[in-house]
MARMAR-951973 format. One record per atom (N, C-alpha, C, O): residue number from 1; residue in one letter; x, z negated, y. Coordinates in pm, 1 decimal, padded with zeros to 6 digits. Example, Ala and Ser with C-alpha at 12.3 -4.5 7.8 and 13.67 -1.06 7.14 Angstrom:
<sites>
SITE    n  res      east        up     north
SITE    1    A   01319.0  -00780.0  -00569.0
SITE    1    A   01230.0  -00780.0  -00450.0
SITE    1    A   01320.0  -00780.0  -00330.0
SITE    1    A   01423.6  -00846.5  -00331.9
SITE    2    S   01285.0  -00708.0  -00225.0
SITE    2    S   01367.0  -00714.0  -00106.0
SITE    2    S   01290.0  -00787.0   00003.0
SITE    2    S   01340.9  -00803.9   00113.8
</sites>
This chain:
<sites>
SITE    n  res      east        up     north
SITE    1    X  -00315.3   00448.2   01664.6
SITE    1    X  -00247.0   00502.2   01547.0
SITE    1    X  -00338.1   00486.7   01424.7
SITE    1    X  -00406.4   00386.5   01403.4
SITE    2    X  -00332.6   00596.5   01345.7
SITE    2    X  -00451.2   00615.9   01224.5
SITE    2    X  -00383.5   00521.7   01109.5
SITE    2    X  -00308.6   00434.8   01154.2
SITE    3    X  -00398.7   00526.5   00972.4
SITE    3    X  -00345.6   00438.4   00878.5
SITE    3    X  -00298.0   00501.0   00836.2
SITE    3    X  -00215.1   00446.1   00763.7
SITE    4    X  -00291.3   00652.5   00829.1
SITE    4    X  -00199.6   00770.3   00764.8
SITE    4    X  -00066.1   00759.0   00863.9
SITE    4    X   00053.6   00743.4   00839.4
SITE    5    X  -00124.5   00770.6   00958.5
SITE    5    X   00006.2   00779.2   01086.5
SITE    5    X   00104.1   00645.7   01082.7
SITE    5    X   00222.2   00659.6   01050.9
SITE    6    X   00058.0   00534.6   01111.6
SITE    6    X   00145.2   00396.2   01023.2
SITE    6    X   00208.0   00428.7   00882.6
SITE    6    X   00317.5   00375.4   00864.5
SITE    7    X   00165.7   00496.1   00792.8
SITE    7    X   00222.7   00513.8   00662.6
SITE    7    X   00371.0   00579.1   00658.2
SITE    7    X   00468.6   00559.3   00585.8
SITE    8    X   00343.9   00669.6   00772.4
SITE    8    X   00418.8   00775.7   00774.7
SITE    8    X   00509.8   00728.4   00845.6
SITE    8    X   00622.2   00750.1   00800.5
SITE    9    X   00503.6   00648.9   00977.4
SITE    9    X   00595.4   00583.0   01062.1
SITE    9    X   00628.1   00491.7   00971.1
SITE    9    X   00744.3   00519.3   00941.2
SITE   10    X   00585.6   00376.6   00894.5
SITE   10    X   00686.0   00306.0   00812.6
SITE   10    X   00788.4   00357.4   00738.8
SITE   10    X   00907.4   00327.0   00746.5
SITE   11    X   00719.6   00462.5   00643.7
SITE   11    X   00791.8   00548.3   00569.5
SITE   11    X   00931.3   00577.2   00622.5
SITE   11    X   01044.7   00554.0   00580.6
SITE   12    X   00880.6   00636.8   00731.0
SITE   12    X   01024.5   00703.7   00816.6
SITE   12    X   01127.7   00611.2   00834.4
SITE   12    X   01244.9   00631.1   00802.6
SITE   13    X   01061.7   00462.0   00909.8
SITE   13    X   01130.3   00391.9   00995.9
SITE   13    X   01240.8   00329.4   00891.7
SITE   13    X   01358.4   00313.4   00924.2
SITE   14    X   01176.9   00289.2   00735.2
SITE   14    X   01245.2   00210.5   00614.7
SITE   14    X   01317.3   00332.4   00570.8
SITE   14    X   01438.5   00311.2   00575.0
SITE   15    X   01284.8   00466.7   00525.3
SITE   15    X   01433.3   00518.9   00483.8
SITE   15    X   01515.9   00640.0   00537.1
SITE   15    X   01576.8   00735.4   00488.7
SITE   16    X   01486.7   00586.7   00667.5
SITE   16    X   01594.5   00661.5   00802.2
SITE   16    X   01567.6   00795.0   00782.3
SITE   16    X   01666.9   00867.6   00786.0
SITE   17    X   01435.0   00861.1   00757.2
SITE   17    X   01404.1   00972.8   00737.8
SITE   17    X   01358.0   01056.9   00894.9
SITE   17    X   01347.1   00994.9   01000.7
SITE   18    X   01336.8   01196.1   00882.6
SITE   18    X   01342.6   01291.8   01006.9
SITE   18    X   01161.4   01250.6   00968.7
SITE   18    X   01115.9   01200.7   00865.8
SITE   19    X   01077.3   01301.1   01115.1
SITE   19    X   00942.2   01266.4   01097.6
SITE   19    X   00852.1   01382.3   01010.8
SITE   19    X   00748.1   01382.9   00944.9
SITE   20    X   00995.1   01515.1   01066.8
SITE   20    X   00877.8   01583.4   00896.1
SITE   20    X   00935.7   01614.6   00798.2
SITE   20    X   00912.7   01710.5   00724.5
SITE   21    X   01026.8   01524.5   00789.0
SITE   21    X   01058.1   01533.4   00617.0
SITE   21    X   00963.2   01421.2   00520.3
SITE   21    X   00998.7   01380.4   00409.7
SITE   22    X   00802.8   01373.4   00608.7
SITE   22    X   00747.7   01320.7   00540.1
SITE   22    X   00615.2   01414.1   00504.7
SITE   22    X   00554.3   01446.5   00606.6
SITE   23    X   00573.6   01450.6   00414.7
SITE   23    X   00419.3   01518.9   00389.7
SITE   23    X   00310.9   01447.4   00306.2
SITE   23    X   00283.1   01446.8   00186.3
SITE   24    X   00262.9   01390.1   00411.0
SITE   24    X   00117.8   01281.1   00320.2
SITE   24    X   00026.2   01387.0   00249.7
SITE   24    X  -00022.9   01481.5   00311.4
SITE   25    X   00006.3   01363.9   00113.3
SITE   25    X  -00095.8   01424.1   00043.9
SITE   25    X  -00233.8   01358.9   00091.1
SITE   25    X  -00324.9   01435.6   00122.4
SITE   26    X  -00257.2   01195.6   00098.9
SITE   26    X  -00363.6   01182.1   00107.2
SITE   26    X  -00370.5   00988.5   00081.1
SITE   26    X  -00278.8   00918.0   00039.1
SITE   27    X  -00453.4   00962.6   00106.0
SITE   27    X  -00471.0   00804.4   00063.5
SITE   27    X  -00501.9   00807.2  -00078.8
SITE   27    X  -00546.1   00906.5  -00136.7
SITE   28    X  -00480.1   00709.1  -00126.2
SITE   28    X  -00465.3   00590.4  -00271.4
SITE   28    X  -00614.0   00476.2  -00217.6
SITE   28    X  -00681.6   00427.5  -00126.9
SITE   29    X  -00593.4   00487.0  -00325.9
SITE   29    X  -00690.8   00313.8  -00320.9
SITE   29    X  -00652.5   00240.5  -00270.9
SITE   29    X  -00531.5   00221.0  -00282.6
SITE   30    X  -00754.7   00130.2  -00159.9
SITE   30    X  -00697.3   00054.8  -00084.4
SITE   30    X  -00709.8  -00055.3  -00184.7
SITE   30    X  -00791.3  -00059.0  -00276.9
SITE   31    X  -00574.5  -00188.2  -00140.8
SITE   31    X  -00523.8  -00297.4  -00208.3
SITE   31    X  -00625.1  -00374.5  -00136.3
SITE   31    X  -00685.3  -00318.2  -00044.8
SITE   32    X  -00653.4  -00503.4  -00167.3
SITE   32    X  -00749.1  -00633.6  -00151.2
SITE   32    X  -00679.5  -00757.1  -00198.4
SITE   32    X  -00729.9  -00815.2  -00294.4
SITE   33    X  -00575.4  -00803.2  -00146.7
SITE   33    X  -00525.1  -00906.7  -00219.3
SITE   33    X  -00597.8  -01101.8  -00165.4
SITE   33    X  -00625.8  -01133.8  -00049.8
SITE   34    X  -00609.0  -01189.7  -00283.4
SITE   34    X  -00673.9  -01277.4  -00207.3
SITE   34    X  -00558.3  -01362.2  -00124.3
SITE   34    X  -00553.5  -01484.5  -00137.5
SITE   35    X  -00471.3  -01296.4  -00043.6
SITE   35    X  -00376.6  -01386.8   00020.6
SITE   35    X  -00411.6  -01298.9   00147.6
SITE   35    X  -00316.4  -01257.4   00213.7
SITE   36    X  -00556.8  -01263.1   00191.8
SITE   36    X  -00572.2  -01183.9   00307.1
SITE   36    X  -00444.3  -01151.4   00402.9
SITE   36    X  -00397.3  -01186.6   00511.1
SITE   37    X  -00414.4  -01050.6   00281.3
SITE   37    X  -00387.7  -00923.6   00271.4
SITE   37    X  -00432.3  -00786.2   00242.7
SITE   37    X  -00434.9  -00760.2   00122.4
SITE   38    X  -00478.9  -00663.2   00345.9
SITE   38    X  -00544.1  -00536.0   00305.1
SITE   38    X  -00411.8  -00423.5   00304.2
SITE   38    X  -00339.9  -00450.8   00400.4
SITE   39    X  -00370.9  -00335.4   00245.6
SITE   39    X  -00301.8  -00288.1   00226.7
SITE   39    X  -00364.1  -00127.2   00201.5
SITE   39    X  -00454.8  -00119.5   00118.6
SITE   40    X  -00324.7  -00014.4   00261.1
SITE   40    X  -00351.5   00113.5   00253.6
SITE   40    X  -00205.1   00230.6   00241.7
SITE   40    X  -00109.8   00275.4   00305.5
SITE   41    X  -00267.4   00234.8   00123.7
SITE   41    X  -00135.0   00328.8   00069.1
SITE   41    X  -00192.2   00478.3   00069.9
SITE   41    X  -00302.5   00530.2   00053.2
SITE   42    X  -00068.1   00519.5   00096.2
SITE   42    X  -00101.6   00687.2   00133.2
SITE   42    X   00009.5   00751.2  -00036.9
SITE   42    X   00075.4   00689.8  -00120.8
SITE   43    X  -00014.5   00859.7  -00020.9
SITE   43    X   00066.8   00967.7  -00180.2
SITE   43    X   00121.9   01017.7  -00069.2
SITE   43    X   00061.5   01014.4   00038.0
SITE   44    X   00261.6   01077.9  -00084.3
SITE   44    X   00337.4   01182.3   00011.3
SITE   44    X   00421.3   01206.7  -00062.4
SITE   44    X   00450.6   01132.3  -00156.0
SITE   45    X   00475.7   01310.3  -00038.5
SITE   45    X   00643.6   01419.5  -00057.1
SITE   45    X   00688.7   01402.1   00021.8
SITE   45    X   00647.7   01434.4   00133.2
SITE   46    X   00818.1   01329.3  -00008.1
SITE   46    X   00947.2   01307.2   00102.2
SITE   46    X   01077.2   01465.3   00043.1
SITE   46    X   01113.0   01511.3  -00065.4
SITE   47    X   01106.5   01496.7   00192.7
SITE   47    X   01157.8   01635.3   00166.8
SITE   47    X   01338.4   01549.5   00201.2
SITE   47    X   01356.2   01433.3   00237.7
SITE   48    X   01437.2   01647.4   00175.5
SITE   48    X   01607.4   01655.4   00224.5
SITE   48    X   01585.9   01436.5   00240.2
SITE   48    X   01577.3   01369.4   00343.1
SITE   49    X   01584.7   01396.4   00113.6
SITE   49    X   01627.0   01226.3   00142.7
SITE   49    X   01731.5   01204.0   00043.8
SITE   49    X   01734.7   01228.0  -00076.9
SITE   50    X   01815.5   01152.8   00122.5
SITE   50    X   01987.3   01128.5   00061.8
SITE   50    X   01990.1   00954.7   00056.4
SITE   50    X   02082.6   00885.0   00098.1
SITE   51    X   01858.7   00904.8  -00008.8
SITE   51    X   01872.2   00775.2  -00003.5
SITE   51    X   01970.5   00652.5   00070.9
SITE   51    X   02034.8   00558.4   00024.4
SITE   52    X   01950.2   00698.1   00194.2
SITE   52    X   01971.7   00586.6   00282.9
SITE   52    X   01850.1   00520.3   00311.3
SITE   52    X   01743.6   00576.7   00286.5
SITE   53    X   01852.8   00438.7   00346.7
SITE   53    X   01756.2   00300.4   00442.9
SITE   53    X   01795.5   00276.7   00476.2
SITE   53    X   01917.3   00288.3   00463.1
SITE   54    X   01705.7   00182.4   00603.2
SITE   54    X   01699.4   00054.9   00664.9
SITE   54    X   01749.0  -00087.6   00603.9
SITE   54    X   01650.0  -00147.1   00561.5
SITE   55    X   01874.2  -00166.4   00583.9
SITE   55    X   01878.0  -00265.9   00498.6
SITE   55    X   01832.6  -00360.2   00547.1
SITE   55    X   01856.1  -00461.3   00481.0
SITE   56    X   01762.9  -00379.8   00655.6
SITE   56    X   01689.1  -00493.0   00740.7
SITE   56    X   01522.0  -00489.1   00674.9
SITE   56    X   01438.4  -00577.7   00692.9
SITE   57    X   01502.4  -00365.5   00597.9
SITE   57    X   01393.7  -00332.6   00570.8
SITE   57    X   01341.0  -00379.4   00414.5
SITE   57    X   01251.3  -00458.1   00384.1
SITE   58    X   01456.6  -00278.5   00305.3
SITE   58    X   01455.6  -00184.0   00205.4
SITE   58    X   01521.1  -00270.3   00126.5
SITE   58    X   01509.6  -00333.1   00231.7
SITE   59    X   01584.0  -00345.4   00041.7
SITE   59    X   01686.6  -00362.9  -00035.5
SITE   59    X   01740.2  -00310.3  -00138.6
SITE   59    X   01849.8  -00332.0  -00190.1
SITE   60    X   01662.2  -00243.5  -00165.1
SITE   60    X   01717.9  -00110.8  -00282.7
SITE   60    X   01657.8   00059.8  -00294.0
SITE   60    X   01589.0   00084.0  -00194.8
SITE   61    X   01663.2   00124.9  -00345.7
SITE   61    X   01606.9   00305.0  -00362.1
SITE   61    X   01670.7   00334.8  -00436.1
SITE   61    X   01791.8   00354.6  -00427.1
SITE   62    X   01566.6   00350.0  -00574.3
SITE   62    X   01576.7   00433.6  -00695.9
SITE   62    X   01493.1   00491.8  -00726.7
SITE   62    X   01387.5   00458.8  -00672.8
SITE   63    X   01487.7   00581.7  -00803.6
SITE   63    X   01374.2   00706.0  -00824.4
SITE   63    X   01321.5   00654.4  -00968.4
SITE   63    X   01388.4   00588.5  -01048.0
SITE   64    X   01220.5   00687.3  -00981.5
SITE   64    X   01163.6   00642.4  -01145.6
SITE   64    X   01101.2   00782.8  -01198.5
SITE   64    X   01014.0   00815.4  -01117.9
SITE   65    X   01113.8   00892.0  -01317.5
SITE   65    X   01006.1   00968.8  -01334.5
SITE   65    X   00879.7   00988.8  -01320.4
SITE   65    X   00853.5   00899.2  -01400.7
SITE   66    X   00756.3   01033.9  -01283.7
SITE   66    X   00635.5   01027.1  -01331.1
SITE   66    X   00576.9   01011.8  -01454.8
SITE   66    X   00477.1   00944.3  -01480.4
SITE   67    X   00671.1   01104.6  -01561.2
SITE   67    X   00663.2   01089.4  -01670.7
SITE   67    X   00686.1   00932.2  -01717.6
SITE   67    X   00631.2   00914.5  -01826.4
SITE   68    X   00736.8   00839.1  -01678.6
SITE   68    X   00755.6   00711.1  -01730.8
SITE   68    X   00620.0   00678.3  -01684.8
SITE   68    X   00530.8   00663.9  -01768.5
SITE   69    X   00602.9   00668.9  -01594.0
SITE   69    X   00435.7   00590.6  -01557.2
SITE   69    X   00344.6   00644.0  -01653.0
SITE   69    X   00283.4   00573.2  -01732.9
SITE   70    X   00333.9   00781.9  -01645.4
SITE   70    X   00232.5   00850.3  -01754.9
SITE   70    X   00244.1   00753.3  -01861.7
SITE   70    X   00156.1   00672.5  -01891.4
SITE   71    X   00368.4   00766.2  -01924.1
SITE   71    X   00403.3   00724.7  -02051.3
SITE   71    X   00383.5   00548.1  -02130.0
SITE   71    X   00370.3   00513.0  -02247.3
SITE   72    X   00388.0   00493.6  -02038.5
SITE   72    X   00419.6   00400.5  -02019.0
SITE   72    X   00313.3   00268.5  -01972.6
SITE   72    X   00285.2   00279.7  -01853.3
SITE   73    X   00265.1   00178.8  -02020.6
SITE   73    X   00137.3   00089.9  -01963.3
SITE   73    X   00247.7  -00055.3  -01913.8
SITE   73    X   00337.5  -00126.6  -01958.6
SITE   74    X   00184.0  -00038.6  -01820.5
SITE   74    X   00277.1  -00204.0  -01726.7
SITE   74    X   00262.8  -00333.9  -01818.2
SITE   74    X   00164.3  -00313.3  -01889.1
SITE   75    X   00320.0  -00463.8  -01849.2
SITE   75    X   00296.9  -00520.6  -01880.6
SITE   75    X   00174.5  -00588.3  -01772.7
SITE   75    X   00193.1  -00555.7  -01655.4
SITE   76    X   00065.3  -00668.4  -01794.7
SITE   76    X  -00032.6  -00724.8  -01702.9
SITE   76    X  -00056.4  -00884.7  -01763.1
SITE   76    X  -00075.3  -00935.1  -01873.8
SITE   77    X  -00044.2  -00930.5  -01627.8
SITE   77    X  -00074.4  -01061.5  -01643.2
SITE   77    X  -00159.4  -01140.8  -01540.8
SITE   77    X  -00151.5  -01070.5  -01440.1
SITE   78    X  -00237.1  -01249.2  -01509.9
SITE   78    X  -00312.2  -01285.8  -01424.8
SITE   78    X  -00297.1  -01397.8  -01370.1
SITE   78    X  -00240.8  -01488.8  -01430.9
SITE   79    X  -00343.9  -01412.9  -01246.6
SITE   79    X  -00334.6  -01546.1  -01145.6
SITE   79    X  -00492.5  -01590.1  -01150.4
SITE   79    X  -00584.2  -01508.1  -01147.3
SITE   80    X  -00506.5  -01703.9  -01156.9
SITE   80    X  -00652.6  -01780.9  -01148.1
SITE   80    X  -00646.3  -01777.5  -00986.4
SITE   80    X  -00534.3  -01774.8  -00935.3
SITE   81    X  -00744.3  -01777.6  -00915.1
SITE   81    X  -00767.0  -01751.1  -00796.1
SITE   81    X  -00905.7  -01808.8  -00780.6
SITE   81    X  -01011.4  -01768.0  -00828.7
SITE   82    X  -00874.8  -01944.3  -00679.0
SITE   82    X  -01016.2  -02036.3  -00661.1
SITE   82    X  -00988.5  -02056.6  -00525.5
SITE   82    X  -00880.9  -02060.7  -00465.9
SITE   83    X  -01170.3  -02075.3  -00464.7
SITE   83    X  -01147.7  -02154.1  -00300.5
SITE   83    X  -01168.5  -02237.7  -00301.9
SITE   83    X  -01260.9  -02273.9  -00374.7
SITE   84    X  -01106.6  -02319.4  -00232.0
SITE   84    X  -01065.5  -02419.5  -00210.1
SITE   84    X  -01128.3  -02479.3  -00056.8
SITE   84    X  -01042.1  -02470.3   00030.7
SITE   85    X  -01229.9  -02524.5  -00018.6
SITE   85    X  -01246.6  -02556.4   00142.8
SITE   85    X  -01180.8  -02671.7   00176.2
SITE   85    X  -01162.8  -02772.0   00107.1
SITE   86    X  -01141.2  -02644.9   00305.5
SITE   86    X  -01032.9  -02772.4   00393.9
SITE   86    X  -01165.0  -02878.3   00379.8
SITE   86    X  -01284.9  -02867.5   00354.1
SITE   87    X  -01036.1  -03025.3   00423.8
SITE   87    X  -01126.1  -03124.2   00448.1
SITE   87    X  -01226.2  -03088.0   00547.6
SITE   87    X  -01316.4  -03170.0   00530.6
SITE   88    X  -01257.0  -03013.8   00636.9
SITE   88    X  -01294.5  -03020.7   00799.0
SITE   88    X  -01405.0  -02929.3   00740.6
SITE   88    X  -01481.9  -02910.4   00834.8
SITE   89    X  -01446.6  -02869.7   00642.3
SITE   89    X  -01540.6  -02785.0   00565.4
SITE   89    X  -01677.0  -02876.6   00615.3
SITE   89    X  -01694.0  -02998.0   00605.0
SITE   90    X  -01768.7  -02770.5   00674.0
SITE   90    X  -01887.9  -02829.5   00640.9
SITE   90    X  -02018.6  -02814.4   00551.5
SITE   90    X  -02110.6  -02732.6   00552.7
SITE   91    X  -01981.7  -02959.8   00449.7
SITE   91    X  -02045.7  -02905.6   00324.9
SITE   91    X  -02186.4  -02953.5   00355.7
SITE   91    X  -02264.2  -02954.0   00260.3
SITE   92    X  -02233.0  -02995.6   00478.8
SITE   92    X  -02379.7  -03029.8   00518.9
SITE   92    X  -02499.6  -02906.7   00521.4
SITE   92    X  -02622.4  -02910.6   00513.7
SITE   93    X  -02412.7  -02809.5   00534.1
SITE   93    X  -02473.4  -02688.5   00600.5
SITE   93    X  -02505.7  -02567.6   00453.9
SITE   93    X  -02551.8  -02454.4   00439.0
SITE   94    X  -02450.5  -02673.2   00372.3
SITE   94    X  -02492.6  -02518.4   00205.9
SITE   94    X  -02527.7  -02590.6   00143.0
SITE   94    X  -02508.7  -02712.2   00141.4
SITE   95    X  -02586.7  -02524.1   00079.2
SITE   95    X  -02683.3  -02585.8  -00037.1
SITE   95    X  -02592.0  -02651.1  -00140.3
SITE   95    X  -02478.4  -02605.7  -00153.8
SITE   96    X  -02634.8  -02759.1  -00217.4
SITE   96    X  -02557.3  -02840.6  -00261.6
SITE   96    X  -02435.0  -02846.8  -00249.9
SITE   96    X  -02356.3  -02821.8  -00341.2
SITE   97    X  -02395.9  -02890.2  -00104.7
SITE   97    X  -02332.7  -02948.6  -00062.8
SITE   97    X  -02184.4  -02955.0  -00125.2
SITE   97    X  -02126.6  -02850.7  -00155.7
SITE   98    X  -02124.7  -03082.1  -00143.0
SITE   98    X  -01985.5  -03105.7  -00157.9
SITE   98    X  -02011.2  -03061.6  -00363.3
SITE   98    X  -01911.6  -03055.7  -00435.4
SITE   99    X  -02106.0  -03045.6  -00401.6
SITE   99    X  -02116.7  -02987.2  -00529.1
SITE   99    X  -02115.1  -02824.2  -00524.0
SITE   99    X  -02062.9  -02775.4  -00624.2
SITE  100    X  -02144.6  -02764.9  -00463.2
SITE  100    X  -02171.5  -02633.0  -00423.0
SITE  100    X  -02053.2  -02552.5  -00547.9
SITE  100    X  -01936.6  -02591.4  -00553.9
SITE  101    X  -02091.7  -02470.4  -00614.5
SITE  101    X  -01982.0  -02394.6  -00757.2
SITE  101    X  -01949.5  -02296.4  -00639.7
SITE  101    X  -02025.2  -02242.5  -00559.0
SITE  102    X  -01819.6  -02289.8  -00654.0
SITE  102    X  -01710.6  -02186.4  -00598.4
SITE  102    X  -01671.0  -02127.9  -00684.5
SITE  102    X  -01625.3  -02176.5  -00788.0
SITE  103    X  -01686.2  -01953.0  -00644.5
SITE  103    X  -01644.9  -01845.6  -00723.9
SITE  103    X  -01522.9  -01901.8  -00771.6
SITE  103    X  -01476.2  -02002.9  -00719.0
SITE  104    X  -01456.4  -01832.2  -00886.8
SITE  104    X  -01303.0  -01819.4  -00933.1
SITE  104    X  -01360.2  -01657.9  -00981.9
SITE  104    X  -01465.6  -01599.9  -01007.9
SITE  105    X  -01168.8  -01624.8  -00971.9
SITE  105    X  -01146.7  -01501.4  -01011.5
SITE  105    X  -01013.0  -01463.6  -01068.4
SITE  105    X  -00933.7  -01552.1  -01100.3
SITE  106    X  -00993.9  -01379.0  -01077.8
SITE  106    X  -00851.8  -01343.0  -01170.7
SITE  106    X  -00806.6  -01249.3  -01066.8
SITE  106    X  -00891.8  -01167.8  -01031.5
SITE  107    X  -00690.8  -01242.8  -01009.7
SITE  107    X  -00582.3  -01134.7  -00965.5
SITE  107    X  -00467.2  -01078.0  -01059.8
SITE  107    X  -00387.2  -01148.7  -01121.1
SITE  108    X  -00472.0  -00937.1  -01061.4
SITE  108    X  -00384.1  -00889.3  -01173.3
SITE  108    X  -00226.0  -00896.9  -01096.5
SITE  108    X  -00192.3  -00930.4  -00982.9
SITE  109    X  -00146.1  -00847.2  -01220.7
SITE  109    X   00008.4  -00848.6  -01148.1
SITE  109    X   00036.3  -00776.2  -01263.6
SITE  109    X   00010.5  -00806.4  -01380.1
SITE  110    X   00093.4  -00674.6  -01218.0
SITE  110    X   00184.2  -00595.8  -01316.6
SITE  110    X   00340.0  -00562.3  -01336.4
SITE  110    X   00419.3  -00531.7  -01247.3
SITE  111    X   00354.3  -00569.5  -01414.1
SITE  111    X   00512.4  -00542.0  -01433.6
SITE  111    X   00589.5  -00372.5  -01485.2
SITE  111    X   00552.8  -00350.7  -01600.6
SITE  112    X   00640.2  -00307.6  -01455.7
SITE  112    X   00713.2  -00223.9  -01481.9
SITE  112    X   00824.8  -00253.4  -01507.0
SITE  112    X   00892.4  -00323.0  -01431.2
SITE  113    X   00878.4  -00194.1  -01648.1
SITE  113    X   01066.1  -00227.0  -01666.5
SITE  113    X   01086.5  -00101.3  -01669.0
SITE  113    X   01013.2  -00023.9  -01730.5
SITE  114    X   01174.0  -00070.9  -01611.9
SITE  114    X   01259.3   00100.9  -01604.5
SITE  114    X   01438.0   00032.2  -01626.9
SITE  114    X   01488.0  -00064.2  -01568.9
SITE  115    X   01487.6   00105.0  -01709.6
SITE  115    X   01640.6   00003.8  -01715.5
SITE  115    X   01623.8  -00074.9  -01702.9
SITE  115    X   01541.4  -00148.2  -01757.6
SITE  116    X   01750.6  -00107.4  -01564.7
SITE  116    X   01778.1  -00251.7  -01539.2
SITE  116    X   01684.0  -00315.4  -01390.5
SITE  116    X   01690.0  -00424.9  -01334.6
SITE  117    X   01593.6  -00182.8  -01359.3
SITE  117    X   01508.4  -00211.3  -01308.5
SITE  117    X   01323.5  -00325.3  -01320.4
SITE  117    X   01256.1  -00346.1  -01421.3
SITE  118    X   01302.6  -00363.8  -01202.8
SITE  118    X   01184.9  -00428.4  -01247.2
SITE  118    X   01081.4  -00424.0  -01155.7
SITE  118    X   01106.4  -00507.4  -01068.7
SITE  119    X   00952.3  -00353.4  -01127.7
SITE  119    X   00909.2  -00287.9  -01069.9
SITE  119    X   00757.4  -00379.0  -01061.1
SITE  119    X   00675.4  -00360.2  -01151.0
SITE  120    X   00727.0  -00473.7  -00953.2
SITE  120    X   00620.4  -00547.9  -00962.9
SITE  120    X   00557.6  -00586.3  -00808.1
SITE  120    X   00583.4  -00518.3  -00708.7
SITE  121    X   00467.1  -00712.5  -00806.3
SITE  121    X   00363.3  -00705.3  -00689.3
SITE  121    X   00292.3  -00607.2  -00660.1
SITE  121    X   00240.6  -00542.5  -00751.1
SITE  122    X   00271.8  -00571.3  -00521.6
SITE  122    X   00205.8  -00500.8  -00435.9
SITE  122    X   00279.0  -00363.8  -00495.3
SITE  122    X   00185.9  -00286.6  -00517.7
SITE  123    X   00388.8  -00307.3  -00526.4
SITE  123    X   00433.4  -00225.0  -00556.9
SITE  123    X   00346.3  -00128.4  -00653.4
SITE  123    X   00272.4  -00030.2  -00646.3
SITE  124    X   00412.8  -00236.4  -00767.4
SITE  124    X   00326.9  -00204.1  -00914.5
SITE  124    X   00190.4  -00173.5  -00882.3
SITE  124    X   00142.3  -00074.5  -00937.4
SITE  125    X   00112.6  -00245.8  -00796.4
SITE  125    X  -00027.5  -00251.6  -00821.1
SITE  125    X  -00073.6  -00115.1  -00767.6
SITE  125    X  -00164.7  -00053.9  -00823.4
SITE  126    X  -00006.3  -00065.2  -00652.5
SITE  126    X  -00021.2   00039.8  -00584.6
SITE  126    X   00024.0   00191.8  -00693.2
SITE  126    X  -00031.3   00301.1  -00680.9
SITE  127    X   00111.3   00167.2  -00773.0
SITE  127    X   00176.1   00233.4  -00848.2
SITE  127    X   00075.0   00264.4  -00938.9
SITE  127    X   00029.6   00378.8  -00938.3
SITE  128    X   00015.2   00147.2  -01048.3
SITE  128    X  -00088.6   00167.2  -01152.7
SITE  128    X  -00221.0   00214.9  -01081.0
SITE  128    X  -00286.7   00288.8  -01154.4
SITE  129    X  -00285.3   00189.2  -00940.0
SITE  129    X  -00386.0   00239.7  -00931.7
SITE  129    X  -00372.7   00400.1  -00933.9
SITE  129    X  -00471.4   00463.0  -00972.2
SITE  130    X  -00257.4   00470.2  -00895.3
SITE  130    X  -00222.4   00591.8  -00834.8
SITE  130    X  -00187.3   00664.6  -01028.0
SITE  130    X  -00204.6   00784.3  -01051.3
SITE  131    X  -00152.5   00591.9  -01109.1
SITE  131    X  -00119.2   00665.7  -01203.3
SITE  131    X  -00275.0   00675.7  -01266.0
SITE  131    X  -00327.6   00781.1  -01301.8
SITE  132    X  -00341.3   00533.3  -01271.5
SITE  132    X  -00481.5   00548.4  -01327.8
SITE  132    X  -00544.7   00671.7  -01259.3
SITE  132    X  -00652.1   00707.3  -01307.8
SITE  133    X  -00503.2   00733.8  -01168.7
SITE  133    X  -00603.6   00859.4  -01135.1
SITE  133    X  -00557.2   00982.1  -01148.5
SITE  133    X  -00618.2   01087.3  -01129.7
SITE  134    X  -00409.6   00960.7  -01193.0
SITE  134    X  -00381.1   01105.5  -01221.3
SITE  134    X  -00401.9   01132.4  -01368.2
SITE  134    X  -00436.6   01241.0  -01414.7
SITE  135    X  -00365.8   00971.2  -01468.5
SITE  135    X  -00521.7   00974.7  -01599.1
SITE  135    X  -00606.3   01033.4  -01601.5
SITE  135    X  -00689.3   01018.5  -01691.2
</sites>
C-alpha cells in the first residue's frame, strides 16, 4: 500500500465514507516530529459527506472556512527539544565523551481558535504548512 493509498483508507475508514467519495489532490509536506513520529499528509476533496464517523476513531467533525486560515495567523509557541542519552550510552566511543554538546532545538505548536473551537498539534501543523503554500 502507497502513502496516498493509506491516506485515503484512513480517510475513509474515520469518516464512514464510500472509497470514491475520496479525491486526493496530492501530498503536503511531510511532518518530522522529535517524538519519532513521520507523518504524510495528502490535500483531497471529500464528495456526498453527511458528517458521520467512526467514534472509536474521530471525536468530533466541523468544517472551518479556508478563508479563516488565509485570514488568520495561528497563535505559535515552542517546545525546547534536547537529547538526552540513556545511562547504557556509550560515551567511550565519541569524541569528548560524557562532555560531548548535544544539539537542542525548538519544535513549533500552533494553535487555531475558530469559535468555540481549538484547532492544534499534528493537526494545526499540517494545516499551517498547507496554508503557507497556498500563500
Amino acid at each position: 500500500e502507497s502513502k496516498e493509498d493509506a491516506a485515503k483508507r484512513e480517510t475513509v475508514e474515520e469518516l464512514l465514507l464510500d472509497y470514491d467519495d475520496v479525491d486526493i489532490i496530492g501530498p503536503s509536506d511531510i511532518i518530522v516530529t522529535p517524538f519519532n513520529i513521520i507523518v504524510y499528509p495528502y490535500v483531497g476533496i471529500i464528495k456526498n459527506y453527511n458528517y458521520t464517523y467512526n467514534e472509536d476513531e474521530v471525536k468530533e467533525v466541523f468544517t472551518v472556512p479556508l478563508s479563516f486560515f488565509l485570514n488568520n495567523e495561528p497563535q505559535s509557541h515552542y517546545i525546547d527539544v534536547q537529547l538526552i542519552p540513556g545511562n547504557d550510552f556509550p560515551y567511550d566511543l565519541i569524541q569528548n565523551g560524557k562532555d560531548y554538546r548535544w544539539g537542542k532545538g525548538k519544535y513549533p505548536v500552533y494553535f487555531y481558535m475558530y469559535k468555540d473551537k481549538i484547532i492544534w498539534g499534528i493537526t494545526a501543523r499540517i494545516t499551517y504548512d498547507f496554508i503557507m503554500h497556498i500563500k
